[in-house]
SEGU-703631 format. One line per field, with one value per residue (C-alpha): residue number from 1; residue in three letters; x, y, z. Coordinates in steps of 0.1 Angstrom, whole numbers, plus 5000, padded with zeros to 4 digits. Example, Ala and Ser with C-alpha at 12.3 -4.5 7.8 and 13.67 -1.06 7.14 Angstrom:
<atoms>
drenmar: [1; 2] .
fikol: [ALA; SER] .
xx: [5123; 5137] .
yy: [4955; 4989] .
zz: [5078; 5071] .
</atoms>
This chain:
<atoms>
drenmar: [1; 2; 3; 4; 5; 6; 7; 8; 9; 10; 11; 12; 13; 14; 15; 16; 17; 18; 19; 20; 21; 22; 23; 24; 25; 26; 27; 28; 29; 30; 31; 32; 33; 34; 35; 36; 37; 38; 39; 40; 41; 42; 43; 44; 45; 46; 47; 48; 49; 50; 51; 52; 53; 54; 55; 56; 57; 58; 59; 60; 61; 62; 63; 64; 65; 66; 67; 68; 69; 70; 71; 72; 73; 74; 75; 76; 77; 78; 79; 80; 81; 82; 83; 84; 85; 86; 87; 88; 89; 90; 91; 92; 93; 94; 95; 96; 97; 98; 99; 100; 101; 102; 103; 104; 105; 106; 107; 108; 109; 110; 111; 112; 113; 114; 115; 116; 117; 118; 119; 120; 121; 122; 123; 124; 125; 126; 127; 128; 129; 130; 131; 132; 133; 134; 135; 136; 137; 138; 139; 140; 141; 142; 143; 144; 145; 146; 147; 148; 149; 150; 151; 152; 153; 154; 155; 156; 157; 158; 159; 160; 161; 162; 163; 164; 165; 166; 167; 168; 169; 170; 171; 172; 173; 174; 175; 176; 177; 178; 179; 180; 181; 182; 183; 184; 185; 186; 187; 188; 189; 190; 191; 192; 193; 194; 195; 196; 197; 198; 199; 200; 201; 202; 203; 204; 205; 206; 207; 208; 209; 210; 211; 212; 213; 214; 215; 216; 217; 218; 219; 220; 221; 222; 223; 224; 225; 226; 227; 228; 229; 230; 231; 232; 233; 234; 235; 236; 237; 238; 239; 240; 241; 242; 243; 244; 245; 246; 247; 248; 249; 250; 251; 252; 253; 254; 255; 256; 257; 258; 259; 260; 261; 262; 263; 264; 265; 266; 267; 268; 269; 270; 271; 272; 273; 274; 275; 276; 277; 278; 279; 280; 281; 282; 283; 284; 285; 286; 287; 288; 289; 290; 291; 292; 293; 294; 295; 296; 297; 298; 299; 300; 301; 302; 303; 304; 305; 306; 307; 308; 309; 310; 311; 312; 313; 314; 315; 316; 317; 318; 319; 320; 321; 322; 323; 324; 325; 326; 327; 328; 329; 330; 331; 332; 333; 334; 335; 336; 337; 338; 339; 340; 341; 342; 343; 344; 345; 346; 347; 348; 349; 350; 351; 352; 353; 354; 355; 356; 357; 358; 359; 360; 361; 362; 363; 364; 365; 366; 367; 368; 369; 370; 371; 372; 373; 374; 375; 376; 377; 378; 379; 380; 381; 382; 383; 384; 385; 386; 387; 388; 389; 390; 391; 392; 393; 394; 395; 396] .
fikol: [UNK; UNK; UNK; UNK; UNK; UNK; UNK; UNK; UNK; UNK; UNK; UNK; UNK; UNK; UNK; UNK; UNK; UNK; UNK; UNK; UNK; UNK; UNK; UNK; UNK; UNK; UNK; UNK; UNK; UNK; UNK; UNK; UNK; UNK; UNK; UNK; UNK; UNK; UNK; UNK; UNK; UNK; UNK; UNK; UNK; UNK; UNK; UNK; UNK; UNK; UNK; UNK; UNK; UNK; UNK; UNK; UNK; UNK; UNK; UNK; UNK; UNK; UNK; UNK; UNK; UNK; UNK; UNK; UNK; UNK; UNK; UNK; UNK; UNK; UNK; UNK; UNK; UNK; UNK; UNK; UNK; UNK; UNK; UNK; UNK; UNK; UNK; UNK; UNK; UNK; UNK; UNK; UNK; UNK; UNK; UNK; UNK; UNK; UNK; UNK; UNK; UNK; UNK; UNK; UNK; UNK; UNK; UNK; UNK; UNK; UNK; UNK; UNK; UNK; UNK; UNK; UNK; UNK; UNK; UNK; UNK; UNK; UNK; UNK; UNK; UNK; UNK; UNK; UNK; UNK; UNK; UNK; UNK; UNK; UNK; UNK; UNK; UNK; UNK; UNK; UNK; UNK; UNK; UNK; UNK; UNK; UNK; UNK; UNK; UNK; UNK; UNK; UNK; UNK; UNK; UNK; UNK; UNK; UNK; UNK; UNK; UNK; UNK; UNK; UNK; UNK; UNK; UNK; UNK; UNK; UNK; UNK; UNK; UNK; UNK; UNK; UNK; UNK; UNK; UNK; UNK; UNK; UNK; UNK; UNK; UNK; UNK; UNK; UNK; UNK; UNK; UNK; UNK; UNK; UNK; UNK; UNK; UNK; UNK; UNK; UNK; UNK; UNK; UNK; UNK; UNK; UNK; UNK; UNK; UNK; UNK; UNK; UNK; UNK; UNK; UNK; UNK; UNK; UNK; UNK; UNK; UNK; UNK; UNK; UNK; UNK; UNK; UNK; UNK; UNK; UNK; UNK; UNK; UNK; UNK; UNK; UNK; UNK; UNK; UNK; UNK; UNK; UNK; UNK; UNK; UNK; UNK; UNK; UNK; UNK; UNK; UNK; UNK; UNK; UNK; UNK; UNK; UNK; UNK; UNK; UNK; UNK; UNK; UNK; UNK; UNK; UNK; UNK; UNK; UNK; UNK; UNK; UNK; UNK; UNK; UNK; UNK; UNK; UNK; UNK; UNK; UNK; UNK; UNK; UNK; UNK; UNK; UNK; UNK; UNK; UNK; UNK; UNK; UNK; UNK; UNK; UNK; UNK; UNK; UNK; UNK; UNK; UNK; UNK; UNK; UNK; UNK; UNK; UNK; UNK; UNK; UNK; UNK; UNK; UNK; UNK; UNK; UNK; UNK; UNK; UNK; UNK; UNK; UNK; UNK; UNK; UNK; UNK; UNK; UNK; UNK; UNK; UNK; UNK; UNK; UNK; UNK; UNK; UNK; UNK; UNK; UNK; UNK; UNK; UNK; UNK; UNK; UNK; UNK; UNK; UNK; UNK; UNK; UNK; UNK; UNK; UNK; UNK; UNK; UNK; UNK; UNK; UNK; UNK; UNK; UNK; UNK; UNK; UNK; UNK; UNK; UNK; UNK; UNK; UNK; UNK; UNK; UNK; UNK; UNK; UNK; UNK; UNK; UNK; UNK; UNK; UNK; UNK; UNK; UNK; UNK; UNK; UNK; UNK; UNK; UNK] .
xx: [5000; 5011; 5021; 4992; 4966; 4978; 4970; 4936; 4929; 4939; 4914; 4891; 4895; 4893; 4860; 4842; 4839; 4814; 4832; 4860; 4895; 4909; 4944; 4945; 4931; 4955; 4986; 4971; 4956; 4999; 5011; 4989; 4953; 4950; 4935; 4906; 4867; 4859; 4888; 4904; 4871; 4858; 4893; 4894; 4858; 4866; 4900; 4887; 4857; 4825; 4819; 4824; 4839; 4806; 4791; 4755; 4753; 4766; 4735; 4716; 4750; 4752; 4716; 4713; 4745; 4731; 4697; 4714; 4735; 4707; 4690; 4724; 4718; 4683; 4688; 4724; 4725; 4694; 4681; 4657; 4620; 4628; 4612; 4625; 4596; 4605; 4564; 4558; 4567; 4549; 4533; 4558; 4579; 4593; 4630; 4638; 4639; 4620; 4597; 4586; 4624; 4625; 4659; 4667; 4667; 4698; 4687; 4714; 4681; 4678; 4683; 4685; 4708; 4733; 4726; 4741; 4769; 4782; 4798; 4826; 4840; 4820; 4850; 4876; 4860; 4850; 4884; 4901; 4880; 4876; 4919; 4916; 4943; 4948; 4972; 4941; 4908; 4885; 4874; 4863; 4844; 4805; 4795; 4774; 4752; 4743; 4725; 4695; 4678; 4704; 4708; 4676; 4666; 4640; 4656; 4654; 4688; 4712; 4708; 4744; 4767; 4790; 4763; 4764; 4803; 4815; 4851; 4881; 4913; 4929; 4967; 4996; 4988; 5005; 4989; 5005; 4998; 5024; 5045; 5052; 5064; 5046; 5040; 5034; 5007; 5006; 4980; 4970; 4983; 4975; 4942; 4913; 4883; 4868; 4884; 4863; 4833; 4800; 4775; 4744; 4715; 4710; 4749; 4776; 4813; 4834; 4848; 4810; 4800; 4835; 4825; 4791; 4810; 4835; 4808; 4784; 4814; 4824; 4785; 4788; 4818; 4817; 4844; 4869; 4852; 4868; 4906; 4922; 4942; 4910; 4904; 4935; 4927; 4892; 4899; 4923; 4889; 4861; 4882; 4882; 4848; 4833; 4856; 4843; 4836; 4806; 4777; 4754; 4782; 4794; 4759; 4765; 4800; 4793; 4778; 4805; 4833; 4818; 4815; 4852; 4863; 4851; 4859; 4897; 4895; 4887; 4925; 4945; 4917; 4946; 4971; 4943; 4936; 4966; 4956; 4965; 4996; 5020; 4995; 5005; 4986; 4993; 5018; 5044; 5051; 5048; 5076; 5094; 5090; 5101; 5132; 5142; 5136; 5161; 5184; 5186; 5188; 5216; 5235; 5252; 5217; 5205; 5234; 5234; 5201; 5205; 5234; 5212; 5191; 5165; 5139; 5111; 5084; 5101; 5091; 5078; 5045; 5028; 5039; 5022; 4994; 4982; 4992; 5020; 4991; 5004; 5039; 5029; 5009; 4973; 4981; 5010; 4990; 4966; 4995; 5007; 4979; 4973; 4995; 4994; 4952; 4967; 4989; 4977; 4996; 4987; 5007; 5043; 5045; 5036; 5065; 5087; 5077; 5086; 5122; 5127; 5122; 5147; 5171; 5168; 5181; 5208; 5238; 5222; 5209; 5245; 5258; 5236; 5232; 5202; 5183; 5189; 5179; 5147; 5136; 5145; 5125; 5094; 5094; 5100; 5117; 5098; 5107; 5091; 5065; 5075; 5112; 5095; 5078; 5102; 5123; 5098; 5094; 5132; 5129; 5126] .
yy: [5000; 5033; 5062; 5082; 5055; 5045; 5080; 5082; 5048; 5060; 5095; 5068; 5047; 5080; 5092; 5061; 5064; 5071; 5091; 5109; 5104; 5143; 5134; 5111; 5135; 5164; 5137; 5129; 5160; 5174; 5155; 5173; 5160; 5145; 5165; 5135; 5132; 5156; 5151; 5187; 5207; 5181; 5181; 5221; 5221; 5201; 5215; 5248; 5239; 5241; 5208; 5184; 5147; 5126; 5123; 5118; 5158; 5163; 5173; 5190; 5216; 5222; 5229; 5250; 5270; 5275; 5287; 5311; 5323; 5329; 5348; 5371; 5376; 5385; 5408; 5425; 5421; 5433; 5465; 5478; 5471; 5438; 5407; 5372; 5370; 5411; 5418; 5455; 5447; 5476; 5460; 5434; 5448; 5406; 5415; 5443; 5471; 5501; 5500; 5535; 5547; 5571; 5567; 5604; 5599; 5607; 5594; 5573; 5549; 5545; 5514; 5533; 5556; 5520; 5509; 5538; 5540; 5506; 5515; 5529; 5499; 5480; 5500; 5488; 5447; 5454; 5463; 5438; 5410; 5419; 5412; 5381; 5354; 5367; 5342; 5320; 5322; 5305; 5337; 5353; 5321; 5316; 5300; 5268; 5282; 5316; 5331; 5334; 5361; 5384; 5378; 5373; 5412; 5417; 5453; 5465; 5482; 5473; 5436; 5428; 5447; 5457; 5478; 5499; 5514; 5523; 5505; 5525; 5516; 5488; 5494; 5484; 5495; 5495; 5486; 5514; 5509; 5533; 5518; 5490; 5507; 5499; 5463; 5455; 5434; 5424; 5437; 5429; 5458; 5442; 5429; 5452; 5458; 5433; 5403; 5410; 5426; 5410; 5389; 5393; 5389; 5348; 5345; 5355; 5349; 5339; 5368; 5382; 5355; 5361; 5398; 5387; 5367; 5398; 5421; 5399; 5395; 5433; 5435; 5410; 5423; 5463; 5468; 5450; 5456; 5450; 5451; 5449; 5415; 5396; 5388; 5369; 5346; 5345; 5333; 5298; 5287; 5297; 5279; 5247; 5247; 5259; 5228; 5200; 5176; 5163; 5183; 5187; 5208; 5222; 5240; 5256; 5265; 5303; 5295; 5270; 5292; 5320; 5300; 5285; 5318; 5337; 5304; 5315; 5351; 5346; 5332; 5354; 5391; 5407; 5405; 5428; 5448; 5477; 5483; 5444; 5446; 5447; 5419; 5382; 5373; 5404; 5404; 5425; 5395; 5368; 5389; 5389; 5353; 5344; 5370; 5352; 5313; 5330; 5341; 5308; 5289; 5309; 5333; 5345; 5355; 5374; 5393; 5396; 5412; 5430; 5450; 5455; 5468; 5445; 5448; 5416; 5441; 5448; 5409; 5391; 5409; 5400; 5363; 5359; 5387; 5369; 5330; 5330; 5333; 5356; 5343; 5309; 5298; 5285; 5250; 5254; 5276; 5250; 5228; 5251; 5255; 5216; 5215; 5253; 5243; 5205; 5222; 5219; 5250; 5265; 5293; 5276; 5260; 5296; 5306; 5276; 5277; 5316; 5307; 5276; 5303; 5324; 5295; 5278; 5312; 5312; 5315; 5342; 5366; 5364; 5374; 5400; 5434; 5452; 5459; 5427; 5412; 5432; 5419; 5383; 5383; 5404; 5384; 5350; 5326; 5295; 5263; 5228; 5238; 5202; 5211; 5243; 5221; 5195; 5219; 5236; 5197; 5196; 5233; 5215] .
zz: [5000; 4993; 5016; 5000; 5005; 5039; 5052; 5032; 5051; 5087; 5081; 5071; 5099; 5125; 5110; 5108; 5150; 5165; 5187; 5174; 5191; 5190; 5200; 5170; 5151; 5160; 5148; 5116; 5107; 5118; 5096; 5063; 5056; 5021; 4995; 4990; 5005; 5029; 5054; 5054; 5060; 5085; 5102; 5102; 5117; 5146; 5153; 5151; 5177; 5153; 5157; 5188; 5189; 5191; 5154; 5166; 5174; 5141; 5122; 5150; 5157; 5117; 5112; 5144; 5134; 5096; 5104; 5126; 5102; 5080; 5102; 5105; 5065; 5074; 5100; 5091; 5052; 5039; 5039; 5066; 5056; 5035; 5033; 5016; 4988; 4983; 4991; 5011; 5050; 5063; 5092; 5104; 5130; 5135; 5124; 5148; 5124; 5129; 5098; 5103; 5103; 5071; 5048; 5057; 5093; 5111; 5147; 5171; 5168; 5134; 5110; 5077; 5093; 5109; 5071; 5054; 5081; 5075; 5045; 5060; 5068; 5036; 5013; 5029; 5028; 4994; 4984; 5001; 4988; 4955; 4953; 4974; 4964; 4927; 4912; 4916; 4896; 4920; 4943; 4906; 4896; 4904; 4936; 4928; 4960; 4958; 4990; 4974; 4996; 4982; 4944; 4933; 4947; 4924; 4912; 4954; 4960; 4992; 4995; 4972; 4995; 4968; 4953; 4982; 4976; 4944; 4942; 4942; 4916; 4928; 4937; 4959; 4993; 5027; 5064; 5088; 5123; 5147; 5166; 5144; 5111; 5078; 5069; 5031; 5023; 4987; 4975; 4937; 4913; 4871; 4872; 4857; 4879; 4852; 4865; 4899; 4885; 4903; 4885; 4872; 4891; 4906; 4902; 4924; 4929; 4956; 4966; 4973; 4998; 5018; 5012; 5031; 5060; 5071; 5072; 5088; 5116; 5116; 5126; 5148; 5164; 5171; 5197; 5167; 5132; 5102; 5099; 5067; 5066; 5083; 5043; 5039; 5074; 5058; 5022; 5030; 5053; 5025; 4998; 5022; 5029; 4994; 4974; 4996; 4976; 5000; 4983; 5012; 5029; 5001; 4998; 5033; 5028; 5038; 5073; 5077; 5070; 5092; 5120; 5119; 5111; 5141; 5160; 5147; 5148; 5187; 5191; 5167; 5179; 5199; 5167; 5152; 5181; 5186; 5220; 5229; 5207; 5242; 5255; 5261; 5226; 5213; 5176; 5200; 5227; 5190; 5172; 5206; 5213; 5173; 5177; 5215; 5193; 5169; 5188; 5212; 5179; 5157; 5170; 5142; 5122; 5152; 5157; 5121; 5119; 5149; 5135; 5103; 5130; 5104; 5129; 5133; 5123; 5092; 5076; 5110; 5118; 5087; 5088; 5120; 5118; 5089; 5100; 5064; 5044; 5021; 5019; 5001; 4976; 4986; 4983; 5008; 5031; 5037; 5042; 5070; 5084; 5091; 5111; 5129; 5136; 5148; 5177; 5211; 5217; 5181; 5175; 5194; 5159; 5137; 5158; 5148; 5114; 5109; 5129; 5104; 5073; 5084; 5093; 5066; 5047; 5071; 5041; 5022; 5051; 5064; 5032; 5024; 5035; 5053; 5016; 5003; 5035; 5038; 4998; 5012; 5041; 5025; 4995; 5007; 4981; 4967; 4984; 4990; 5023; 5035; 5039; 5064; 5082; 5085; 5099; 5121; 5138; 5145; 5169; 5204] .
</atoms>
């Protein structure tokens, strides 16, 4: 038997229990899940805390969790005064939006006057989105499960969220947060607005439903909002969920993905928070902790650094703000992130992993100088994922 089968055989094996052994789980699910069945989304799912160990509560968690979530469309999505069927809804006061509220209104209680505010933050998600993983097609491709509440709109204005902004030109952009320099994110700077245009009415991409999640959380979630990065933790989870090839989940891939999502942004919050940034979770104390790994490891490249004065910030806070998600491609993000959402102590191996890249650079960042260094680190080379993690393993 081969390698390949023997693993599809032991994921098998672990979710033909009744009751699912975690700790085997978390070793198999370390070691990368095979790209076969449902095993990576159902993996992620329980790892993440969506779903328990014990099968038989299965259906009644996911059905709970997905009507929920379409009541969160319902409620947060549409505009004030709508219905599902798109009749008048003049008299029903069921959805907790004051129906007599007037469009113009400008009152702390109104819901026309939350609805036209939310598009402060709806720019920046709609920008983000619509340049979400761009060396792949699949977040500019249809959904085979459009929300169907929201495209078929019936001509009524508001319920597709990115007819509400009017999207800016798409460029190179940096985050800046003080304190902590400016951290690149690559942002998408060749493809026409075309590429990401929406679709016509029953149809809509990828990017759109993700689009739906983040603001749907940024609802959810005043005190924190919308960040810009949140996209990039977003997009590696959707893609999971929305190519199972199990049908039935497939359908509720949106839900899914919020759920796990949230269930993920409740770990990494304080690396988006700049208040927490000094806290124990906060990105400060992880840079700190992936600089002491460094220097406790080799020596010679932090000293090397150090004299550069190549700061962690410089290259480090976006590898962990954004779990290396933009420094690979997809395939070897989900790779990583086996094995980060496997940890018992999740982000000890994100720390080991981001040591192991600069290690593993070790001749050329001690033969370059602090430019050099910077395009190195920023722009990570391409290299077999398996020989990161293999070395990440080896960090005691």
């Amino acid at each position: 038997m081969s390698i390949f089968k023997a693993r599809v055989k032991e994921f098998e094996d672990l979710f033909a229990q009744d009751v699912i052994d975690i700790k085997e789980l978390r070793r198999n699910v370390n070691n990368g899940v095979p790209d076969v069945l449902s095993f990576r989304a159902l993996s992620w799912k329980m790892l993440l805390g969506y779903l328990g160990p014990n099968r038989i509560h299965w259906a009644t968690t996911l059905a709970k969790k997905r009507a929920l979530y379409k009541q969160f469309i319902m409620e947060l999505v549409l505009p004030p005064g709508h219905t599902q069927n798109g009749e008048d809804n003049s008299d029903d006061e069921s959805r907790g939006v004051g129906l007599q509220d007037h469009p113009l209104s400008e009152g702390p209680e109104s819901a026309w006057n939350t609805f036209f505010n939310d598009n402060e933050f709806l720019l920046q998600i709609d920008k983000d989105v619509r340049r979400l993983c761009p060396d792949i097609s699949f977040f500019q491709q249809p959904t085979e499960y459009p929300c169907e509440v929201v495209v078929h709109s019936k001509g009524e204005q508001g319920r597709r969220l990115h007819e509400r902004v009017v999207p800016s030109v798409l460029s190179s952009a940096n985050v800046e947060r003080k304190g902590l320099g400016v951290t690149k994110i690559n942002l998408i700077t060749k493809r026409s607005a075309e590429n990401y245009a929406a679709m016509e009415e029953g149809q809509e991409a990828h990017w759109e439903v993700v689009q739906r999640i983040l603001f749907i959380y940024a609802k959810l979630n005043p005190g924190q909002g919308y960040v810009q990065g949140m996209n990039e933790i977003v997009g590696p989870i959707y893609y999971v969920m929305a190519s199972d090839p199990d049908l039935s989940n497939r359908a509720h891939a949106e839900a899914d993905c919020f759920f796990c999502f949230t269930a993920l942004m409740s770990e990494i919050r304080d690396f988006f928070i700049k208040t927490l940034d000094d806290a124990e979770g906060g990105i400060k104390c992880m840079m700190s902790r992936l600089e002491n790994m460094l220097k406790a490891k080799d020596i010679s490249i932090y000293n090397h650094l150090k004299s550069q004065e190549l700061h962690p910030q410089y290259y480090s806070f976006r590898w962990i703000n954004l779990l290396l998600s933009q420094e690979f491609p997809l395939p070897d993000v989900l790779r990583i992130w086996d094995s980060v959402f496997s940890d018992e102590k999740r982000f000890d191996f994100l720390i080991k992993v981001c040591c192991s890249m600069i290690l593993i650079q070790r001749e050329a960042i001690l033969e370059n100088d602090f430019a050099s260094n910077v395009k190195l680190l920023q722009n990570y080379p391409p290299i077999d994922i398996n020989v990161v993690l293999t070395h990440a393993v080896s960090l005691a």
